[in-house]
C-alpha positions as CSV (number, residue, x, y, z in Angstrom):
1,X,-57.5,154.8,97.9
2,X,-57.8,155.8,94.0
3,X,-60.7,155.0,91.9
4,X,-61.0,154.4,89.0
5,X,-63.8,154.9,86.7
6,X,-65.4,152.7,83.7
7,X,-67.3,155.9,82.1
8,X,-65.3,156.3,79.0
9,X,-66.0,160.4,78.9
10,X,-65.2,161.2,82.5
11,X,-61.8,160.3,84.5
12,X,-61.1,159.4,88.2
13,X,-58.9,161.3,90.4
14,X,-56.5,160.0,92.4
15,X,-57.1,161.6,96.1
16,X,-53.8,162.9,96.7
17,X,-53.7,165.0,93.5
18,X,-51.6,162.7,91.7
19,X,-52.7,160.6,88.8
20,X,-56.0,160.2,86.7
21,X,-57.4,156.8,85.8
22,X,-59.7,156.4,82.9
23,X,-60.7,153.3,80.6
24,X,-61.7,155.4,76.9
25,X,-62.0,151.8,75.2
26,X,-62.6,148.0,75.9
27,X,-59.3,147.3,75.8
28,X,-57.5,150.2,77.5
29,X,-56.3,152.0,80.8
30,X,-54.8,155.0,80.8
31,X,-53.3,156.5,83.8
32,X,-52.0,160.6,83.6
33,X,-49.6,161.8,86.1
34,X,-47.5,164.7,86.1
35,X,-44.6,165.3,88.0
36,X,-42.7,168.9,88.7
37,X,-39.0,167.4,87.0
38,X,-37.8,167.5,83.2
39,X,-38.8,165.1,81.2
40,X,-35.3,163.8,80.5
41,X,-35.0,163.4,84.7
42,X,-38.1,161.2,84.6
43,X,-37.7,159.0,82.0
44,X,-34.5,158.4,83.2
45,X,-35.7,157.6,86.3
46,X,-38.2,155.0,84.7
47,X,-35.3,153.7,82.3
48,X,-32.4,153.5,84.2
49,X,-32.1,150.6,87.0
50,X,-30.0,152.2,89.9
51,X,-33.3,154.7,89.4
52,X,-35.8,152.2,89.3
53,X,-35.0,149.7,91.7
54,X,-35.8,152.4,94.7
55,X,-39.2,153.4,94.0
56,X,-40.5,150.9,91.7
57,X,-42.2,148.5,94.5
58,X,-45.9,149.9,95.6
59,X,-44.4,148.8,99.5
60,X,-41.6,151.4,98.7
61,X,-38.7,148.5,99.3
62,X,-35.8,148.4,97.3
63,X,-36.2,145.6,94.4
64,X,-34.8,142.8,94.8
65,X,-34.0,142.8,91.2
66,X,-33.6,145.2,89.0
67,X,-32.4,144.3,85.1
68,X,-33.1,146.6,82.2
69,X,-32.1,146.4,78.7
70,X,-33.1,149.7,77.2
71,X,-33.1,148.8,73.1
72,X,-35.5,147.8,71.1
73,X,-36.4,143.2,71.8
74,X,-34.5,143.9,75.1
75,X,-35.8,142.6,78.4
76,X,-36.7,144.3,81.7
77,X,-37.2,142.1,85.0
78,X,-38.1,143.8,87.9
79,X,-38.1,141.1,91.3
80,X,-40.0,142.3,94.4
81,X,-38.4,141.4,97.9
82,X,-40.7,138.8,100.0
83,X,-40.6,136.6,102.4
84,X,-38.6,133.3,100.4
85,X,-41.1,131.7,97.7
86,X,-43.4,135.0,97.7
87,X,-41.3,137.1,95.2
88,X,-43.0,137.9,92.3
89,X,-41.5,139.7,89.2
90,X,-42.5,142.2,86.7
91,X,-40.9,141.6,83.0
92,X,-41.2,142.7,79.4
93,X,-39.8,143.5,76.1
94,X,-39.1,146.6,75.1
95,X,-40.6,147.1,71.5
96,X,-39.8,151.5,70.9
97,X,-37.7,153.6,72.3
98,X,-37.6,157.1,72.1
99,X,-35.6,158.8,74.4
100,X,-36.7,160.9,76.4
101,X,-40.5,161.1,74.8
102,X,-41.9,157.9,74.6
103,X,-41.0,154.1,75.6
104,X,-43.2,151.4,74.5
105,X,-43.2,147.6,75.9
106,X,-45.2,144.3,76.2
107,X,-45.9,142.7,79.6
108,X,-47.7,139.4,80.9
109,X,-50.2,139.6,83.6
110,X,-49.8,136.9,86.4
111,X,-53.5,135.8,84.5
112,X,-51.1,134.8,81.4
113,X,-52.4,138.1,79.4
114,X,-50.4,139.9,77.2
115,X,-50.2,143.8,77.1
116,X,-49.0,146.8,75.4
117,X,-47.9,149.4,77.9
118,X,-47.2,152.9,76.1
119,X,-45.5,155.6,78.3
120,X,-45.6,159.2,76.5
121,X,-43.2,161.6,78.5
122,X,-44.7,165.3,77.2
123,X,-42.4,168.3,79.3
124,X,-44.1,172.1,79.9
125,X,-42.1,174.7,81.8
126,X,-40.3,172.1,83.7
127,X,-43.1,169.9,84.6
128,X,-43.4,166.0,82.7
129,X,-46.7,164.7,82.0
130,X,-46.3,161.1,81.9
131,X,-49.7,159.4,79.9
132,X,-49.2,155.6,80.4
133,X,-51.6,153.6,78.3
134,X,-51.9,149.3,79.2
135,X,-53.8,148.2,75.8
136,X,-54.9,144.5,76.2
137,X,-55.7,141.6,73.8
138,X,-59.5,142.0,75.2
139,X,-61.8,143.5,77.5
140,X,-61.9,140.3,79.5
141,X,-58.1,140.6,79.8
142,X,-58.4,143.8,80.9
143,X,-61.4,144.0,83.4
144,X,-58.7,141.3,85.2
145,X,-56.4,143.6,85.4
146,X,-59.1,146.0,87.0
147,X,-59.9,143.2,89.1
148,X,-56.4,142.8,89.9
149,X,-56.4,146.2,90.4
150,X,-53.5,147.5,88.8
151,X,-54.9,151.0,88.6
152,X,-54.2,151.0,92.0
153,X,-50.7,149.5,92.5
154,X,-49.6,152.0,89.2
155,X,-50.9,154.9,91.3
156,X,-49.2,154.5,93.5
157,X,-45.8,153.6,91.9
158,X,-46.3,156.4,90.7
159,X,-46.7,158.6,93.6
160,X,-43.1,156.9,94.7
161,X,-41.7,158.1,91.9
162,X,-42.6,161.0,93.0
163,X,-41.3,161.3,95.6
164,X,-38.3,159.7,94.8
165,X,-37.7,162.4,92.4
166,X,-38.0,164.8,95.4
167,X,-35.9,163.0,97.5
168,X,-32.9,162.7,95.1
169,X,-33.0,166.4,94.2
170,X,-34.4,166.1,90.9
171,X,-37.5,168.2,91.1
């Protein structure tokens, strides 16, 4: 399991050599991952729904759901599959895109708080750093996403990505 750690000069790693957690203010998480495809093949991957709707899920099922429209005051909705009743969905306005370097978009948590999620897509002899940074309205708001530990459901989203990426022949 990742951990994550609340010292704002060090960072947690995740164990399997994947992504970095770290909370440099009150109001912030960033997570750091980096990933051996171009940057154009990974923000695609994050932007485009026949891409997203296989690795998006932590449990690695297909999405039940999967709408995105990539402008600026468009929506996303992401559904997870569950038994009937349990789905739960993911949604959010896109506020900036900037293709393929940086996407920027608000979220609620299940707890009613809003977010800022900032993704930063930087690309070095083929390999994409992604830097995703949640910013909340307060600490409270995000200690419970700590709580709710979304460090660890990201992490591993992101690890699916991954190896989605892999799998598909994009890396």
């Amino acid at each position: 399991m990742a951990k994550r750690n609340d010292d704002r000069r060090t960072s947690a790693v995740d164990p399997s050599g994947g992504a970095t957690v770290t909370t440099p203010s009150d109001r912030e998480i960033v997570i750091t991952r980096s990933f051996a495809a171009p940057r154009r093949v990974v923000f695609d991957a994050w932007t485009k729904p026949e891409h997203v709707a296989q690795w998006w899920d932590p449990s690695r099922t297909p999405l039940a759901t999967c709408e995105i429209d990539l402008r600026p005051n468009g929506a996303f909705r992401f559904v997870h599959q569950g038994a009937p009743g349990s789905a739960h969905s993911f949604t959010g306005i896109y506020r900036e895109i900037e293709p393929p370097k940086r996407l920027v978009f608000t979220t609620k948590s299940p707890s009613g708080a809003k977010s800022v999620g900032t993704l930063i897509f930087a690309e070095h002899e083929g390999v994409t750093s992604l830097t995703m940074t949640i910013a909340c309205e307060s600490k409270a708001d995000r200690d419970v996403l700590l709580k709710m530990r979304v460090d660890v459901g990201t992490i591993q989203t992101l690890d699916n990505l991954d190896e989605y990426l892999e799998a598909t022949g994009a890396v």
